[in-house]
ZAMARGU-4260 file (C-alpha; in steps of 0.2 Angstrom, whole numbers, plus 5000, padded with zeros to 4 digits):
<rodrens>
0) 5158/4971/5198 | 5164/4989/5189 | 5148/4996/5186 | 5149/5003/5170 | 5152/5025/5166
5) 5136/5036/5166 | 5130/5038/5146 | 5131/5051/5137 | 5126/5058/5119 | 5110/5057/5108
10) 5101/5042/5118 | 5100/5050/5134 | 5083/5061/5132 | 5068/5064/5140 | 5051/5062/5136
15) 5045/5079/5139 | 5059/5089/5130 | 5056/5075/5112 | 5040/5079/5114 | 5045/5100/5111
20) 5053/5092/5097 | 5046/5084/5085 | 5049/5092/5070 | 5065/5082/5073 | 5058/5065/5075
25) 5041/5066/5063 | 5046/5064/5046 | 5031/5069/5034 | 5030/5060/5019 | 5032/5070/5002
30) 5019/5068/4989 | 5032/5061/4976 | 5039/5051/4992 | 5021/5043/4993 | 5020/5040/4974
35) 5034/5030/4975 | 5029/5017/4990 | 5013/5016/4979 | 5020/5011/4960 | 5034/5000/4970
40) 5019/4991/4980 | 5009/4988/4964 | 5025/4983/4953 | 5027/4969/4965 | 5008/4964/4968
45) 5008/4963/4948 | 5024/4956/4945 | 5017/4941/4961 | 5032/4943/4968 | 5034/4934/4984
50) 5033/4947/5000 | 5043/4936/5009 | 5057/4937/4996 | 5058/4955/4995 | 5075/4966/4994
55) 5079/4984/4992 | 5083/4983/4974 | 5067/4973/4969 | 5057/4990/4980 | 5065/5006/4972
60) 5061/5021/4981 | 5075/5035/4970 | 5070/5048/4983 | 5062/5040/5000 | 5077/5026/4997
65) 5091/5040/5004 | 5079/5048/5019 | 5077/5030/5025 | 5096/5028/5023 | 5096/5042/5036
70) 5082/5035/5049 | 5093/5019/5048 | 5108/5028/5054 | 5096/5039/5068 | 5090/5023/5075
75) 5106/5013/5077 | 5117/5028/5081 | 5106/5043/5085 | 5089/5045/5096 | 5086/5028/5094
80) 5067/5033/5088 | 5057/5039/5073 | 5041/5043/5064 | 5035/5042/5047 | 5018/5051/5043
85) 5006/5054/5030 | 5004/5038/5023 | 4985/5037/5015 | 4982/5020/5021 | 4964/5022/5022
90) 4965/5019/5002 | 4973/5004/5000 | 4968/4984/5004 | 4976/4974/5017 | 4988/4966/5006
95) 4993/4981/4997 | 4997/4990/5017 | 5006/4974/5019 | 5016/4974/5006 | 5022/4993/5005
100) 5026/4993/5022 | 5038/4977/5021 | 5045/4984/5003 | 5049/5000/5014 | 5059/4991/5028
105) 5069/4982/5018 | 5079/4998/5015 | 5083/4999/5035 | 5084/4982/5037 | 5082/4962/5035
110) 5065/4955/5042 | 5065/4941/5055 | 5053/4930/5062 | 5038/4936/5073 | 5034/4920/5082
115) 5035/4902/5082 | 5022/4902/5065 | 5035/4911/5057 | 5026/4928/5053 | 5039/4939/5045
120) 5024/4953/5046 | 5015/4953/5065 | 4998/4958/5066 | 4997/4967/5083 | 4979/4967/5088
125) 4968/4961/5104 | 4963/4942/5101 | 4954/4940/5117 | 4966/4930/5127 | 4974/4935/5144
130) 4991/4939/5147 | 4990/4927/5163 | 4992/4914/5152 | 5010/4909/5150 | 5010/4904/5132
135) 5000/4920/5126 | 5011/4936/5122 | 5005/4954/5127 | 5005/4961/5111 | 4989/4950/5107
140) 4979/4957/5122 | 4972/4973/5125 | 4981/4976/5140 | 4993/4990/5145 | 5010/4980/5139
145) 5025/4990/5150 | 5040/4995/5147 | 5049/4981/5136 | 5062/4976/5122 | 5058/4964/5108
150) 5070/4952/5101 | 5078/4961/5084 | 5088/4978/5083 | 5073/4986/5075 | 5053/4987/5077
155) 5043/4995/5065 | 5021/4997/5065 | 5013/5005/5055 | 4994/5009/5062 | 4981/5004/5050
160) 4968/5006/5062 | 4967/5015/5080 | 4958/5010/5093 | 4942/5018/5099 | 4949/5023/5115
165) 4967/5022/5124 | 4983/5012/5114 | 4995/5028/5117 | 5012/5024/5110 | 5026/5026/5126
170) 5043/5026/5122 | 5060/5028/5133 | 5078/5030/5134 | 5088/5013/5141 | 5103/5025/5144
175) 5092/5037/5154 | 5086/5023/5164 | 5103/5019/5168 | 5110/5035/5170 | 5095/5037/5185
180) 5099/5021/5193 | 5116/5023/5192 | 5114/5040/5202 | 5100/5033/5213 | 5104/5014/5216
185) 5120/5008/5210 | 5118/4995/5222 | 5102/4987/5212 | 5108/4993/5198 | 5124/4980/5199
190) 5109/4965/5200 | 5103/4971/5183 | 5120/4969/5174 | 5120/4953/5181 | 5110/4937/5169
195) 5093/4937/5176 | 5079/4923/5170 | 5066/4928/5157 | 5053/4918/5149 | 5053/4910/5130
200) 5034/4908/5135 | 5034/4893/5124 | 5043/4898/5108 | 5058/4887/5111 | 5071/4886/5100
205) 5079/4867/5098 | 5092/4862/5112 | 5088/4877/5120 | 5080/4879/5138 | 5061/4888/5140
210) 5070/4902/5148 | 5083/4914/5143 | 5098/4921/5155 | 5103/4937/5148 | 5104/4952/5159
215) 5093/4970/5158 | 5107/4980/5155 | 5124/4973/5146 | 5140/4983/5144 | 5147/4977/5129
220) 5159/4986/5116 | 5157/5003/5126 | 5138/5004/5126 | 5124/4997/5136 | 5113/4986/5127
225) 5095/4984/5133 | 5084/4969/5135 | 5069/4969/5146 | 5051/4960/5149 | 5046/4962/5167
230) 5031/4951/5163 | 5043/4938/5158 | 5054/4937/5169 | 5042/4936/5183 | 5035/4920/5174
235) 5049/4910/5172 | 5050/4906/5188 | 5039/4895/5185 | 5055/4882/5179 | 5062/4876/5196
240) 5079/4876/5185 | 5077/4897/5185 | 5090/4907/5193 | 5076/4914/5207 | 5073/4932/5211
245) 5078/4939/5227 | 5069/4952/5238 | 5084/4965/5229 | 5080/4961/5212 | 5061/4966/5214
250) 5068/4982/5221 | 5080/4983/5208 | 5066/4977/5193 | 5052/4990/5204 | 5063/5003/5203
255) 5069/5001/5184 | 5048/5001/5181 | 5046/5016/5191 | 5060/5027/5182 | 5052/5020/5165
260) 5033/5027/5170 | 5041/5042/5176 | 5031/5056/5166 | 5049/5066/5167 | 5057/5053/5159
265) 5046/5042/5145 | 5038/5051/5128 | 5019/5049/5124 | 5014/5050/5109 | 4997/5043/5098
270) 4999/5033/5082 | 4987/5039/5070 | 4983/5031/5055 | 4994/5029/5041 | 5010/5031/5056
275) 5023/5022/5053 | 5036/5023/5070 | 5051/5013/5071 | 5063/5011/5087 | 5079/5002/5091
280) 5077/4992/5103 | 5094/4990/5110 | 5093/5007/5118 | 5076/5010/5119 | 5062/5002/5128
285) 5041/5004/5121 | 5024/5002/5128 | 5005/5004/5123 | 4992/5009/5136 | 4977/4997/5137
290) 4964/5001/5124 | 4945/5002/5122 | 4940/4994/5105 | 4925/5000/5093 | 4911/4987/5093
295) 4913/4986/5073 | 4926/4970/5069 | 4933/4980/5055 | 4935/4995/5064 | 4946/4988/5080
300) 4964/4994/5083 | 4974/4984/5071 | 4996/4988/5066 | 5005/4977/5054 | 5024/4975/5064
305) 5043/4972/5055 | 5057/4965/5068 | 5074/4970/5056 | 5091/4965/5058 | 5101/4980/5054
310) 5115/4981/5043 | 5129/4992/5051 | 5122/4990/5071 | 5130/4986/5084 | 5141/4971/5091
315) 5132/4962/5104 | 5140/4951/5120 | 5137/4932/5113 | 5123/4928/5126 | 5113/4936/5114
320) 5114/4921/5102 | 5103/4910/5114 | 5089/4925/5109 | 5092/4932/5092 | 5100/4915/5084
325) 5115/4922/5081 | 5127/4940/5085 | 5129/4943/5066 | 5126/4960/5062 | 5112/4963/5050
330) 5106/4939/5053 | 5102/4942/5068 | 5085/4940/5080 | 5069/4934/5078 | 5060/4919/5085
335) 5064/4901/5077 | 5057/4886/5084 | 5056/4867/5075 | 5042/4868/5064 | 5039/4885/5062
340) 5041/4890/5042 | 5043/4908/5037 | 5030/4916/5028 | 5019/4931/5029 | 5000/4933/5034
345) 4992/4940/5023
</rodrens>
């Protein structure tokens, strides 16, 4: 196998020098920016509009609507990464967060489907369960996550609620990764561009096997496309019919992990209330630190999440369908299972 060129251009950064910068990343929200998010949310809650249902022309935003236009354009084609701030989500309900925030993605993209219920919004909080399980996802545990990718072009949160202690938001550059294996290990590296088994952890798709067989790093249409749950992988060997991991794909998947926690590599950063953050996860990986939670139910650590398909993104290699449904640019990704229905919790 031709191992793919080193990368180059806006994706290949370092935690510590984004984190020098982020008057480049952080994008405060305007007053008049605000008011907008505000009479959009309460023309739709009036109107009863369904959430669900939602597009960009039933959720004007005349002067946000263009700044968005340009995250969309930074996350598919630039850094890969940014923050909104300032929302004064302490003043509104539940449904009204909800709402604003799924009004405001649907000018950077189309929501997908969360899970086999068919939540087009997530709720990313701790429900008590343990990771150990095969059928519980990290994202409902307290637990450090690690590096990873989720299944749509785009994750957005929006923090409603921090946690007492810990949840540290850690993001890094899949092209870095690469570069430094590449110049390291092209040797493990080659194991990675090759399918590996990950697992569906019970969210299985119709005529379609409890695993996945896509590879970590895919070079496709002159760009390496990331997609990456170490957890994952490690548990779908528990199908006797996965592709089994050799001693040199641990060393290849310990090293990847290695270069990811690298503090010279990844960025840190904490979601504070009212953070909106949105990454693109085809060439970037995220993370949370473990967290402490207050005592008081209402007061425990609590984001609402969007996966997007975005309109304009990248092609991606067709093994990608057996994930995300389908390669169509701007239909693409989510979870579907029989049964599920889409809808949103709220």
């Amino acid at each position: 196998m031709t191992i793919p060129p080193l990368r180059k251009g806006e994706t290949c950064w370092h935690g510590p020098d984004q984190a020098q910068r982020t008057d480049e990343w952080i994008w405060q929200l305007t007053p008049t920016e605000i008011r907008e998010l505000e009479e959009a949310t309460a023309s739709v809650l009036q109107a009863g509009t369904p959430v669900s249902g939602l597009t960009g022309n039933d959720f004007p935003l005349p002067t946000l609507g263009p700044r968005l236009k340009k995250l969309q354009q930074e996350l598919i084609a630039g850094r890969g990464f940014g923050l909104l701030r300032g929302l004064p989500v302490q003043h509104y309900s539940e449904r009204e967060a909800a709402t604003l925030f799924y009004g405001l993605g649907t000018h950077l993209g189309n929501a997908r489907s969360q899970n086999a219920q068919g939540h087009m919004l997530g709720h990313v909080r701790n429900l008590g369960v343990d990771s150990s399980d095969p059928n519980v996802r990290i994202y409902q545990t307290k637990e450090r996550q690690t590096f990873h990718t989720d299944s749509s072009d785009v994750v957005g949160l929006l923090c409603l609620q921090p946690a007492k202690e810990g949840g540290q938001s850690l993001l890094v550059s899949a092209d870095t990764v690469f570069n430094e294996m590449h110049r390291q290990r092209p040797d493990l590296l080659e194991l990675l561009l090759q399918p590996i088994a990950t697992d569906r952890r019970g969210e299985v798709p119709e005529r379609m096997e409890p695993f996945l067989r896509i590879p970590v790093f895919s070079y496709y249409d002159g760009k390496v496309t990331i997609f990456y749950q170490r957890q994952y992988i490690e548990s779908a060997q528990r199908f006797p019919e996965a592709p089994r991991l050799t001693d040199r794909h641990y060393e290849a998947l310990d090293l990847f992990d290695a270069i990811c926690n690298d503090p010279d590599v990844h960025l840190t950063m904490m979601l504070e209330k009212g953070d909106m953050q949105f990454v693109y996860n085809h060439a970037m990986l995220h993370d949370r630190t473990g967290f402490i939670d207050w005592p008081e139910p209402e007061r425990r650590r609590h984001l609402l999440r969007l996966w997007l398909s975005v309109p304009g993104d990248r092609p991606l290699p067709e093994v990608f369908a057996t994930r995300f449904g389908s390669v169509e640019i701007g239909n693409r990704g989510g979870i579907v299972v029989p049964g599920s229905k889409q809808h949103i919790p709220i």
